[in-house]
BAKE-305306 format. One record per atom (N, C-alpha, C): z, y, x. Coordinates in pm, whole numbers, padded with zeros to 5 digits, always signed. Atoms other than C-alpha are relative to their C-alpha. Last residue first. Example, Ala and Ser with C-alpha at 12.3 -4.5 7.8 and 13.67 -1.06 7.14 Angstrom:
// residues 2
-00006-00119-00082;+00714-00106+01367;+00073+00109-00077;+00000-00119+00089;+00780-00450+01230;+00000+00120+00090;
//
This chain:
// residues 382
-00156-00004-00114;+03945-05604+02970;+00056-00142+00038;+00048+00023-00131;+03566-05738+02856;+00117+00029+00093;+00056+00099+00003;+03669-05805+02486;+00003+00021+00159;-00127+00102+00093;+03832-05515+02398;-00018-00126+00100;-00069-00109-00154;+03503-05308+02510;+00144-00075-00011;+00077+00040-00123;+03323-05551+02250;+00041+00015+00137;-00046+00113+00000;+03577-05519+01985;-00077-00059+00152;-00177-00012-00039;+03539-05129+01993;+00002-00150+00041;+00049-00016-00140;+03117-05187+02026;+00210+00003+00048;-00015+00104-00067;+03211-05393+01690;-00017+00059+00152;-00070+00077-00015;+03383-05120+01520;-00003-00144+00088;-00112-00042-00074;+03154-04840+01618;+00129-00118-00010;-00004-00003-00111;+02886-05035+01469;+00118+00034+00124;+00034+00136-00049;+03006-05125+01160;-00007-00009+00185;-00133+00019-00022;+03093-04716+01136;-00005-00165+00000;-00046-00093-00054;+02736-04645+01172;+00151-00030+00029;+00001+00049-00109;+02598-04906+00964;+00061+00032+00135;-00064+00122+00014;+02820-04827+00719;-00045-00029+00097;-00147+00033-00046;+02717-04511+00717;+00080-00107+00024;-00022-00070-00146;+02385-04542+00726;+00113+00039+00045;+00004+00153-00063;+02387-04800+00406;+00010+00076+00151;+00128+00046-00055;+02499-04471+00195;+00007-00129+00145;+00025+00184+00008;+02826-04476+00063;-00135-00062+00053;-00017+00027-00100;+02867-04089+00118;+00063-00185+00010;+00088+00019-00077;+02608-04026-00126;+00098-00056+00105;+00021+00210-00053;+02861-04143-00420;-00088+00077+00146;-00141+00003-00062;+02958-03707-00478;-00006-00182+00077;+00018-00048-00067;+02537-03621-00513;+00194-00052+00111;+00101+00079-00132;+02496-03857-00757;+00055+00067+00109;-00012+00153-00062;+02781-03772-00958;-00020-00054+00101;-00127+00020-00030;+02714-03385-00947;+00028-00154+00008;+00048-00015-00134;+02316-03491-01030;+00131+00037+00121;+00046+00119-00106;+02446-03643-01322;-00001-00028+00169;-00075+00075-00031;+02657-03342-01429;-00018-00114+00066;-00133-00031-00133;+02418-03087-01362;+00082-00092+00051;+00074+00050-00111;+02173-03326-01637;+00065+00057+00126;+00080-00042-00036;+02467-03178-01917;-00109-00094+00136;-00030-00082-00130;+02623-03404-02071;-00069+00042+00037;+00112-00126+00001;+02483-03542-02421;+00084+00083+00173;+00104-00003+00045;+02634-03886-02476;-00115+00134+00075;+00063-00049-00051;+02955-03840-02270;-00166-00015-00027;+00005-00156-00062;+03204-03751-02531;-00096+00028+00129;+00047-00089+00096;+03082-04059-02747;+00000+00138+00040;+00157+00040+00013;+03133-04281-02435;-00053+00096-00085;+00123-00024-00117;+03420-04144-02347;-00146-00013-00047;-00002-00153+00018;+03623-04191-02686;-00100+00040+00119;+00132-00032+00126;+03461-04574-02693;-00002+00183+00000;+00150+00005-00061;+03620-04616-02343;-00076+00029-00106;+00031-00087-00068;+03913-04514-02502;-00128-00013+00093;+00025-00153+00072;+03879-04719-02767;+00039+00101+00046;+00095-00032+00026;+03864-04985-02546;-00036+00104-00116;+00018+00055+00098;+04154-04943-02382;-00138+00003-00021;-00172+00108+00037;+04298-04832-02043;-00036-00118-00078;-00061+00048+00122;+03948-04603-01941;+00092-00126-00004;-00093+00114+00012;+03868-04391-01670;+00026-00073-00137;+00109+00113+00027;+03572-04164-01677;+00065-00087-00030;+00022-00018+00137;+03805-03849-01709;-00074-00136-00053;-00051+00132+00061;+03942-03997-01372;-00010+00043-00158;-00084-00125+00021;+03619-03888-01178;+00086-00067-00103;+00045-00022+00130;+03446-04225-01029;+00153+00047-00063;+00167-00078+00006;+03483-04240-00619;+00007+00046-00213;-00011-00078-00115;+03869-04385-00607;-00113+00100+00025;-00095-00150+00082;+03876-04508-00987;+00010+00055+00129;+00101-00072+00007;+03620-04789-00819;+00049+00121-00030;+00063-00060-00112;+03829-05002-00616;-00015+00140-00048;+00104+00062-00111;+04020-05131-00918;-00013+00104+00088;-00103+00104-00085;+04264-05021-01247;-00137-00073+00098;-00074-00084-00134;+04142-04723-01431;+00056-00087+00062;-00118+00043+00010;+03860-04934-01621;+00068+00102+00105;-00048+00102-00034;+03494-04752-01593;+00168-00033-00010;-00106-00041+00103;+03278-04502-01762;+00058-00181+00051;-00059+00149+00017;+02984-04449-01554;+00130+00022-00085;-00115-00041-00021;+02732-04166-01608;+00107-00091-00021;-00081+00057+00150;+02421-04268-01489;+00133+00024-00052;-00001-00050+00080;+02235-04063-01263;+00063-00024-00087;+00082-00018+00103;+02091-04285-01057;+00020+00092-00074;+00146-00050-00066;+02303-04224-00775;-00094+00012-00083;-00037-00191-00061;+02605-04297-01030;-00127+00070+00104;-00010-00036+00140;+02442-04640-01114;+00020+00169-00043;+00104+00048+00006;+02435-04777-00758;-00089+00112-00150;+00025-00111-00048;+02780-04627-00730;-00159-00023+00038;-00038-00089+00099;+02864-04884-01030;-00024+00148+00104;+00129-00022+00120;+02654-05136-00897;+00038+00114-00068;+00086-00063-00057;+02915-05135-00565;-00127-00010-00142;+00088-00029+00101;+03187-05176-00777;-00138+00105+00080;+00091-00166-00061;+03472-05162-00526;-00116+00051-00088;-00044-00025-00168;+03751-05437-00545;-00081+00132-00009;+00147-00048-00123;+03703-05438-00925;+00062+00066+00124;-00020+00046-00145;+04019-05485-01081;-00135-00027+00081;-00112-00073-00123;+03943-05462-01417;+00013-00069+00054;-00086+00076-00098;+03587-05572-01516;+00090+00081+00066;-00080+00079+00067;+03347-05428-01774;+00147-00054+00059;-00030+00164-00024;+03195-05197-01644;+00085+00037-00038;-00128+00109+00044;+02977-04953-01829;+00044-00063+00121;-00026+00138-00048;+02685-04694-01730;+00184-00068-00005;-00083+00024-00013;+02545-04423-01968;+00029-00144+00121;-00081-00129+00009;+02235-04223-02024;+00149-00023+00043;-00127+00014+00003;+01989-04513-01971;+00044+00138+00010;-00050-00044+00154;+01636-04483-01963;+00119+00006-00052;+00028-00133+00035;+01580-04404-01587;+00006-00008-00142;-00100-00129-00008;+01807-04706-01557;-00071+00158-00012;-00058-00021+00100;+01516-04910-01724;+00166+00087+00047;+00081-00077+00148;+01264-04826-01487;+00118+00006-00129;+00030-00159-00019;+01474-04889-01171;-00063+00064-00166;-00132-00044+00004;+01599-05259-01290;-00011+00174-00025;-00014+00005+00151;+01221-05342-01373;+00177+00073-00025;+00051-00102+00013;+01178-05252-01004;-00030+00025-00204;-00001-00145-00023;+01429-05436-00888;-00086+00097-00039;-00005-00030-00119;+01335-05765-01032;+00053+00182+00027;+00084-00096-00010;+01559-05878-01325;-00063+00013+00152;+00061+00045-00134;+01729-06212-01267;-00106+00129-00009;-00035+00099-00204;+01860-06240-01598;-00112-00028+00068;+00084+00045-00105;+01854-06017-01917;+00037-00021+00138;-00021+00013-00139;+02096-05939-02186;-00114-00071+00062;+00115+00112-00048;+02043-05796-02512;+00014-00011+00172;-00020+00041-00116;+02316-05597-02733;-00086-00049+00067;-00082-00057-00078;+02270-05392-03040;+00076-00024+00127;+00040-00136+00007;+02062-05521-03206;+00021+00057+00070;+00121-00027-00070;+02190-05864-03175;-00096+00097+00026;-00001-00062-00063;+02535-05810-03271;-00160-00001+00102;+00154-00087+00031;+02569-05969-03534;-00039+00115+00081;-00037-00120+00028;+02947-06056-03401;-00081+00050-00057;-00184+00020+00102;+02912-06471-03407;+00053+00129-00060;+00056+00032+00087;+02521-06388-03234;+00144-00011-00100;+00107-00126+00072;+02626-06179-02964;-00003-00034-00141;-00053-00118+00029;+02936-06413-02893;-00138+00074-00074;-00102+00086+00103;+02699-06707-02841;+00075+00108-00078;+00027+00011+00080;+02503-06524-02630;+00021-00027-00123;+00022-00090-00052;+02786-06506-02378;-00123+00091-00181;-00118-00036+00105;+02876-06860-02453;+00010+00157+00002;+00027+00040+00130;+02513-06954-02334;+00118+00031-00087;+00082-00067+00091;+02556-06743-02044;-00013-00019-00108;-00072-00115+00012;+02874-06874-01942;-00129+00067-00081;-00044+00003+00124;+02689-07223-01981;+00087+00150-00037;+00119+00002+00190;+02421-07124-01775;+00079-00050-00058;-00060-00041+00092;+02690-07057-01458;-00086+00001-00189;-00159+00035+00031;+02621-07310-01224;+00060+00068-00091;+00003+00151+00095;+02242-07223-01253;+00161-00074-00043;-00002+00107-00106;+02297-06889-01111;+00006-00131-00080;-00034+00186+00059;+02198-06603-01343;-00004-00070+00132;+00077+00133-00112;+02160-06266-01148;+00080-00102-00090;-00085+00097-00097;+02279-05965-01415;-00088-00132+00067;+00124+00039-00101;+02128-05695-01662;+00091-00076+00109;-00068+00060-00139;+02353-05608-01948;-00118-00065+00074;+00061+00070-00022;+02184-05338-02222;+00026-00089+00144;-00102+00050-00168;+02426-05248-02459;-00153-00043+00039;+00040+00163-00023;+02259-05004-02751;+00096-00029+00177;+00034+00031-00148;+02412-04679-02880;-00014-00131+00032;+00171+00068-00002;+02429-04542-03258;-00002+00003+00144;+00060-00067-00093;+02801-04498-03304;-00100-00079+00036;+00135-00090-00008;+02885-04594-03582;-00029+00070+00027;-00017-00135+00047;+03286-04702-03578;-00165+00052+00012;-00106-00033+00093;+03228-05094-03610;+00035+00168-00046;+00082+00050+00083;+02893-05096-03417;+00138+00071-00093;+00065-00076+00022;+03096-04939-03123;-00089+00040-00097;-00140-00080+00001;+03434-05195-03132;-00167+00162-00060;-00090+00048+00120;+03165-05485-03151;+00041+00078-00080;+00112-00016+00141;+02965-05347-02861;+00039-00007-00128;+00001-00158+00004;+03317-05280-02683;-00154-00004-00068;-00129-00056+00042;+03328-05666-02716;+00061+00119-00055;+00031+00049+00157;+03007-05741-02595;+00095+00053-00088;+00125-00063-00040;+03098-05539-02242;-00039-00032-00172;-00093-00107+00057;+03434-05739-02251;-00125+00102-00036;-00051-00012+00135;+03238-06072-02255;+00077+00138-00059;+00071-00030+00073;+03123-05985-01866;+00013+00046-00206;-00074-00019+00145;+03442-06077-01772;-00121+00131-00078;+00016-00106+00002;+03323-06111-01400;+00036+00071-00182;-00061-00058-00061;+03485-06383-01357;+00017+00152+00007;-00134+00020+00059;+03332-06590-01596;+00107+00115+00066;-00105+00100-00038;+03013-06541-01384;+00130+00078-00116;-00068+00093+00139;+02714-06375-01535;+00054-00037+00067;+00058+00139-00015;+02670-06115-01193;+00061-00090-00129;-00070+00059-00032;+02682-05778-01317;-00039-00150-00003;+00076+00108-00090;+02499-05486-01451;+00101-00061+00098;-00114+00075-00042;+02607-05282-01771;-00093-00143+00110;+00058+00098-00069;+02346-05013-01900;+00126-00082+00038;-00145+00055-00124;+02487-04840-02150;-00070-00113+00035;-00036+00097-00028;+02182-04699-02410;+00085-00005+00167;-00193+00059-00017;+02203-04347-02609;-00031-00187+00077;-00113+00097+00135;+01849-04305-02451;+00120-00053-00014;-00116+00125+00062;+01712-04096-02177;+00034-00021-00083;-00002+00069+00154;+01429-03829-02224;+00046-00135+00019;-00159-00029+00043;+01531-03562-01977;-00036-00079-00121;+00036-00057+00087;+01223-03743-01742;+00155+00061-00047;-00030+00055+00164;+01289-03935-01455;-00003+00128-00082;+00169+00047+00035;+01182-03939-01101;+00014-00058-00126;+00086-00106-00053;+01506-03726-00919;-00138-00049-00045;-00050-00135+00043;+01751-03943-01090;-00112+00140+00038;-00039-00003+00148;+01549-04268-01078;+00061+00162-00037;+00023+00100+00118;+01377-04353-00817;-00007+00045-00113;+00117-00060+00016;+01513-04050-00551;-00071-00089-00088;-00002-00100+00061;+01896-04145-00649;-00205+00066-00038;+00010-00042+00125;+01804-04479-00641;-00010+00071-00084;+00065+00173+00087;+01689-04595-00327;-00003+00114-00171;+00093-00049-00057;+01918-04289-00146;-00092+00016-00085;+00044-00105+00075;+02148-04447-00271;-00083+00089+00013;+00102-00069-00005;+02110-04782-00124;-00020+00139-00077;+00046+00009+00154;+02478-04894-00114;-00124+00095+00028;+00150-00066-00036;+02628-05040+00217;-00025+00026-00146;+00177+00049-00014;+02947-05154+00147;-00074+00094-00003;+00103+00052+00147;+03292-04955+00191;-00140-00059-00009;+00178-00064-00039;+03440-04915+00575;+00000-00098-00186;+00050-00012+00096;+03881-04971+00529;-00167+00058+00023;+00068-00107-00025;+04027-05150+00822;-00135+00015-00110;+00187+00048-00041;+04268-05418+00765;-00027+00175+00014;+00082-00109+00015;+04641-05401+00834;-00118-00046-00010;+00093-00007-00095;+04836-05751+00763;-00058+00134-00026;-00111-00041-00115;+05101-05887+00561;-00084+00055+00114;-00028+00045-00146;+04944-06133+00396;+00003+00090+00122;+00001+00119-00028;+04939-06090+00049;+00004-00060+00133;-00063+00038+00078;+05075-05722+00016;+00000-00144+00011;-00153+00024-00063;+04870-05623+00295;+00153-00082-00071;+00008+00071-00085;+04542-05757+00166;+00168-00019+00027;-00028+00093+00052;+04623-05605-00178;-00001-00093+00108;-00127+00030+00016;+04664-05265-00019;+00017-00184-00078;-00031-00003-00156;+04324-05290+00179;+00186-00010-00072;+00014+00136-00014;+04165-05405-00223;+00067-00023+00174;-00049+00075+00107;+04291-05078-00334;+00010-00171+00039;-00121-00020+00018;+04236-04901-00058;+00075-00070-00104;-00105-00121+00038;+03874-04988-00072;+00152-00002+00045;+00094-00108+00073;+03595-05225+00077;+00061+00121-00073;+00026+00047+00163;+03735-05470+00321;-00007+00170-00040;+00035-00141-00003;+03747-05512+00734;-00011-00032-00179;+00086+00005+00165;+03961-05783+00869;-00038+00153-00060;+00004-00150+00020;+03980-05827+01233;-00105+00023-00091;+00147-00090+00013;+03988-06198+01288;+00071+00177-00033;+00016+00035-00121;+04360-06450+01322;-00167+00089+00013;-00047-00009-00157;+04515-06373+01071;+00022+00013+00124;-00090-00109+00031;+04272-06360+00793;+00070+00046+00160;+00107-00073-00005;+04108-06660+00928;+00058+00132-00003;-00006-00006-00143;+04453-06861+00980;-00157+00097+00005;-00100-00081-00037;+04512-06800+00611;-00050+00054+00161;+00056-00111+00057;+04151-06922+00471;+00133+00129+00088;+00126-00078-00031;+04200-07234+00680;-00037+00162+00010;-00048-00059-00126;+04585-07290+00574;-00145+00038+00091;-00100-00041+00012;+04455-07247+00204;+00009+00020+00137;+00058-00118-00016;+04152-07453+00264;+00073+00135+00015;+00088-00030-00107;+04341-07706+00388;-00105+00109-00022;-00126-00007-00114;+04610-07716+00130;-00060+00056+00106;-00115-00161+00041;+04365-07692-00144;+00081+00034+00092;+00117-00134-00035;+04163-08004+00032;+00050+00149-00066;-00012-00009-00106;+04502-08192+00006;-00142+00122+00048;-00103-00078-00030;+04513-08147-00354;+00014+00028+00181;+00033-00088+00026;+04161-08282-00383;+00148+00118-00002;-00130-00030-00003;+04189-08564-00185;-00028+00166-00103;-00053-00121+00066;+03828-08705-00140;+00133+00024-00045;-00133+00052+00016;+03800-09036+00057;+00087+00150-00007;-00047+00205+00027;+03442-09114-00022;+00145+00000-00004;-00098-00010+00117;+03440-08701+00007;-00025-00130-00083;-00061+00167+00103;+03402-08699+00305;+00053-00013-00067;+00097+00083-00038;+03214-08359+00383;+00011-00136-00022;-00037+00060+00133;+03515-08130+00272;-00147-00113-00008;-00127+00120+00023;+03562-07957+00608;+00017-00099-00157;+00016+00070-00114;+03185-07815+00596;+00153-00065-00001;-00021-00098-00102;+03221-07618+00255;+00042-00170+00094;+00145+00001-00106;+03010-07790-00033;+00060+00060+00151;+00028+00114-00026;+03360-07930-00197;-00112+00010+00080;-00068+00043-00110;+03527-07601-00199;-00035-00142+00070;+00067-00068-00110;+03291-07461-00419;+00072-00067+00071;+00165+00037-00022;+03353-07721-00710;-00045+00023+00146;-00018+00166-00011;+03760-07651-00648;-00125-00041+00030;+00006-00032-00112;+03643-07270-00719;+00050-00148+00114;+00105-00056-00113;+03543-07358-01004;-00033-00025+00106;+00137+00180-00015;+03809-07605-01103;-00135+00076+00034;+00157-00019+00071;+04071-07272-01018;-00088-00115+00019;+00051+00161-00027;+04401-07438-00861;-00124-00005-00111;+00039+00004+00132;+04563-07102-00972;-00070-00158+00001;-00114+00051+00069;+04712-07128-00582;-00022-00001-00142;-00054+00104-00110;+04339-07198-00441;+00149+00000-00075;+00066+00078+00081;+04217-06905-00698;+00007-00157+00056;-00088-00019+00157;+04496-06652-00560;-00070-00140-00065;-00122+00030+00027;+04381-06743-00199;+00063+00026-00148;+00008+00148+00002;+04022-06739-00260;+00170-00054-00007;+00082+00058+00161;+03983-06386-00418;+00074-00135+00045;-00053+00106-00020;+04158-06165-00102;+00011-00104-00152;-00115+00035+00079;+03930-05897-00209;+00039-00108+00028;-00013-00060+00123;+03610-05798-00056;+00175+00066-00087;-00057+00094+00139;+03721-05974+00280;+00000+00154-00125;-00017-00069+00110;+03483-05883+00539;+00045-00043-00112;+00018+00040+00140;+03628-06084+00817;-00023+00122-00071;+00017-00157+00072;+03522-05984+01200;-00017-00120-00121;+00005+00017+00083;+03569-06232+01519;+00039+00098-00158;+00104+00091+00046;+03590-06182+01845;-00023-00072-00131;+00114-00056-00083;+03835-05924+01922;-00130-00080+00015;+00063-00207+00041;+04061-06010+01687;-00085+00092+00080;-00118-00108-00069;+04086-06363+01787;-00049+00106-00070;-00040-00114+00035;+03912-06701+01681;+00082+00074+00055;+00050-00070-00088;+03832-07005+01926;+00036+00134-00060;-00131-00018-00104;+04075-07216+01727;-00057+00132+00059;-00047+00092-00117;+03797-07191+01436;+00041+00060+00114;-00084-00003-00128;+03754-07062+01115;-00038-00073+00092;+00087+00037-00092;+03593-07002+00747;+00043+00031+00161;-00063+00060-00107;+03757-07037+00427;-00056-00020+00119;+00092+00099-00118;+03453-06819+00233;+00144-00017+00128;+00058+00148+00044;+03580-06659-00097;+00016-00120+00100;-00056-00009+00097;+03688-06277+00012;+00011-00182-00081;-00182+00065-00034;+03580-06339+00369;+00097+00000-00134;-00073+00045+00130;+03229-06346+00265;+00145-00020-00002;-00005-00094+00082;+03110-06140+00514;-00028-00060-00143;-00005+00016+00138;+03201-06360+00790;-00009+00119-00138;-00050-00060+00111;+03132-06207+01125;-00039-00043-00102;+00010+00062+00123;+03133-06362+01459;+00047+00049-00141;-00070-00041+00138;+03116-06194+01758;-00048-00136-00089;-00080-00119-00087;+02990-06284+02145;+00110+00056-00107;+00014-00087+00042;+02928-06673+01998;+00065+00171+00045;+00080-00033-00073;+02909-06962+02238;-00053+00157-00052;-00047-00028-00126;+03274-07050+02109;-00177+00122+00100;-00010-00156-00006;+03145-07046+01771;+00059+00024+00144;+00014-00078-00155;+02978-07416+01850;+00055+00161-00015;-00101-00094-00026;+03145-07623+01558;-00052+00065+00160;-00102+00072-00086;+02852-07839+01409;+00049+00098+00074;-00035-00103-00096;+02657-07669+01098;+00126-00053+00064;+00059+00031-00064;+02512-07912+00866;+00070+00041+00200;-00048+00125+00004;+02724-07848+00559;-00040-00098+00164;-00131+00026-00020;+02762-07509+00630;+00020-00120+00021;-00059+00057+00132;+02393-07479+00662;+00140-00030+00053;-00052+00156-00017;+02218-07304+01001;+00101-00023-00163;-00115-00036+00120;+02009-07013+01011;+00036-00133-00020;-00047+00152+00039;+01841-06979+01369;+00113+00034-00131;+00102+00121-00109;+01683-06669+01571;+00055-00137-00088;-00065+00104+00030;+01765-06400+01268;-00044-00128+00095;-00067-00056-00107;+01563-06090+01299;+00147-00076+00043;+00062+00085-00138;+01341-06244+01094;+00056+00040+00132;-00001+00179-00087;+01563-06207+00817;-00073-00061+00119;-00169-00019-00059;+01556-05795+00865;+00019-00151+00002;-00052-00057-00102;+01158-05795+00790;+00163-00021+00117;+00079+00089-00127;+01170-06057+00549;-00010+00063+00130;-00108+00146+00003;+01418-05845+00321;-00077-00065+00141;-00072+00006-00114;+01205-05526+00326;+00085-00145+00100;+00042+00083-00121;+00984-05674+00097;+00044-00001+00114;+00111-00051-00064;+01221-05549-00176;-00069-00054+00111;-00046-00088-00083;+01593-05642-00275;-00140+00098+00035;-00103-00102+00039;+01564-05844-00580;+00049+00103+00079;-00033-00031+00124;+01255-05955-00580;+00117+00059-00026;+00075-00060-00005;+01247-06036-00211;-00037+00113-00150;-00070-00117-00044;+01517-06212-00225;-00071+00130+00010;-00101-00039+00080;+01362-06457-00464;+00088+00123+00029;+00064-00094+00106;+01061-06446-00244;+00126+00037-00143;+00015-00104-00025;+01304-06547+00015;-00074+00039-00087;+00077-00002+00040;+01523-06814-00086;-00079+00122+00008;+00050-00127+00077;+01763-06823+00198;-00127-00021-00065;+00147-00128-00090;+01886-07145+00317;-00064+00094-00111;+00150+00027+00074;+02188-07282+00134;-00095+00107+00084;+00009+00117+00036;+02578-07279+00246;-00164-00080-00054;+00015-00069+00183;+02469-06983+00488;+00095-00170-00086;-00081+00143+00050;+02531-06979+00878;+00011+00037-00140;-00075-00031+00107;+02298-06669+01026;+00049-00149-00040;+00040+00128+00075;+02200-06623+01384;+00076-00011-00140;-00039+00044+00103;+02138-06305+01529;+00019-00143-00029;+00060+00091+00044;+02044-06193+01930;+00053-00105-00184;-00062+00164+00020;+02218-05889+01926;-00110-00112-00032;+00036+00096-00131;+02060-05597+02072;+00068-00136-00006;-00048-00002-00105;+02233-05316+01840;+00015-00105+00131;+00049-00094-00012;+01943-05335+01586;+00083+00046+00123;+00142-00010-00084;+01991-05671+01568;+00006+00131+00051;-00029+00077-00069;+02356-05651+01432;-00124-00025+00128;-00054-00060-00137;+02248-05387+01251;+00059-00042+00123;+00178-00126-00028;+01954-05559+01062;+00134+00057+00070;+00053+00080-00067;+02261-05902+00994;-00131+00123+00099;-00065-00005-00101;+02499-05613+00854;-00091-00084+00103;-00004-00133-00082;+02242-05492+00605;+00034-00025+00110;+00146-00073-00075;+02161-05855+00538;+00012+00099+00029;-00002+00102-00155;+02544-05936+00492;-00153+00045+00072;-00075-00055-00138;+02615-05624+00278;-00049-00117+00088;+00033-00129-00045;+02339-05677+00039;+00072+00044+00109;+00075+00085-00058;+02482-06057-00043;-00072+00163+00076;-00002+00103-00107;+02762-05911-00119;-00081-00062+00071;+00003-00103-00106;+02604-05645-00346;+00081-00074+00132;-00090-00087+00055;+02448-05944-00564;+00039+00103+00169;+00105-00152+00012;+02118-06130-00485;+00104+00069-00049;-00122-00007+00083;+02353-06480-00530;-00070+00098-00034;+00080+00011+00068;+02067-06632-00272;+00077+00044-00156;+00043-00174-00017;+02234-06459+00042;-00077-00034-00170;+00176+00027+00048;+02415-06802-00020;-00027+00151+00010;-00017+00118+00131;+02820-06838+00095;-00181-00030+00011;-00029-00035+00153;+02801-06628+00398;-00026-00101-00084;-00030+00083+00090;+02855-06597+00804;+00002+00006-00135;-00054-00009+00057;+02699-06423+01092;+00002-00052-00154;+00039+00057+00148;+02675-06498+01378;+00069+00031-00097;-00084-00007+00078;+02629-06323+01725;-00007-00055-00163;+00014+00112+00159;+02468-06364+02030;+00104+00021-00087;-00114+00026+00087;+02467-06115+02333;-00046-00073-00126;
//
């Protein structure tokens, strides 16, 4: 059996990119011959850094990785096919069905940012394989076509996505059941790392980890530094996130802020940490932030909770489904009231956190991955 599977760049090192290599190692692991379709071939010591040496292991379990731009239309010869960028990634053909073909759509992202007629996401749309002549570029017409692309994918695959939250936004936009399995999240990884290989000498600092994109509204994170300086409360920000070269001016307006608020003390961001600089400094952390409503699922934020950290997140997304709703916050001075009420919690409470995220572990996923494609498989042969 052959099967491929599909993603923007594994080179993003975010929890998207974590679900496709998990899924690519179970895909093997249940006798599939692999092949992966990327827009960019995998940088591996880069992945390697951010995931562990494991990485090379599970990519070699990959007979052929082919470029979007490169990549000529054979999914017919494929037993499955699973996109696990379906939140972003317009990606089809006739040959599709629900029994051969599997979208993980995060969050139905591309269709809102296709009718917003996002110049971003316009950029991206230009490296994707139907947008190849672009001597006689159309750029309203390529919206159209990614649009009825991105629809007929949806439609036409058996879509799997990451909460209730983001399974009611499917239906709402297109009318469709998906089937709710949450990403893979190494807790395991972290809890024994960090919560179970750390001292009781954490520091008031809020970790906040997220990819610099615009999107991710990183700036709110600075913001609530601002709001925390202002009433004196002694706690540092420390944001940790994957830079992508497309976004170094977000960073630089990012910085920018720090410096306009005096806020350099009290904020400092770092890019492209490796994992094991990540681990050391969540065992100093006492708190974890996001920033971003509407988070489909916030896989860093049950990344964070395994550790120990005590998160304090928006009540509107994925994540208010796992993280207790005292944690919730509307405003930011209710996230500031949290924060000050969870300085000193007891260490019980951490290990309560940790212990309530375990059932996100990457063995479940693989587990219920599996059972979904051996369903599609048996499907398949009536």
């Amino acid at each position: 059996m052959i099967a491929n599977v599909i993603h923007t760049s594994l080179n993003y090192r975010g929890g998207a990119e974590g679900l496709a290599i998990t899924t690519i190692e179970a895909l093997a692991n249940l006798g599939f011959d692999v092949e992966l379709t990327v827009l960019e071939k995998p940088n591996i010591e880069e992945l390697e850094d951010a995931y562990g040496n494991t990485i090379v292991s599970i990519l070699k379990n990959t007979s052929a990785v082919h470029t979007l731009q490169t990549f000529e239309e054979s999914t017919q010869k494929y037993d499955i096919v699973i996109n696990t960028a379906g939140d972003v990634l317009p990606y089809f053909s006739p040959s599709f069905s629900k029994i051969n073909a599997i979208t993980y759509c995060h969050f139905p992202l591309a269709i809102y940012r296709i009718m917003g007629e996002d110049p971003i996401y316009i950029e991206f749309l230009k490296r994707i394989r139907f947008s190849n002549n672009l001597e006689n570029y159309n750029e309203k017409a390529n919206l159209e076509l990614a649009s009825t692309t991105y629809t007929k994918m949806i439609r036409n695959s058996t879509v799997i996505t990451n909460s209730e939250y983001s399974r009611n936004a499917l239906h709402k936009t297109f009318h469709i059941e998906s089937i709710v399995l949450s990403p893979p999240v190494n807790v395991d990884l972290f809890r024994n790392n960090v919560l179970l290989n750390s001292s009781n000498n954490r520091k008031n600092i809020i970790l906040v980890i997220s990819r610099l994109h615009p999107s991710k509204k990183v700036e709110n994170a600075i913001l609530l530094a601002k709001l925390l300086k202002q009433n004196k409360i002694d706690v540092t920000i420390k944001i940790v996130g994957n830079l992508y070269p497309s976004e170094l001016c977000y960073h630089a307006f990012l910085e920018q802020m720090i410096q306009e608020y005096n806020l350099a003390d009290n904020v400092t961001i770092q890019t492209n940490i490796s994992f094991t600089n990540l681990v050391a400094l969540m065992r100093e952390c006492k708190l974890y932030f996001n920033q971003c409503p509407g988070e489909p699922f916030g896989i860093s934020t049950v990344e964070a909770m395994s550790a120990g950290l005590i998160p304090v997140v928006p009540d509107v997304g994925g994540q208010t489904e796992f993280v207790p709703s005292k944690y919730h916050f509307h405003t930011f001075g209710e996230a500031m009231q949290i924060i000050c009420s969870a300085l000193d919690v007891d260490n019980s409470e951490r290990v309560c956190l940790s212990d309530s995220v375990k059932k996100y572990s990457i063995k479940r996923y693989v587990e219920h991955l599996r059972r979904i494609v051996e369903m599609l498989l048996f499907e398949n042969e009536l």
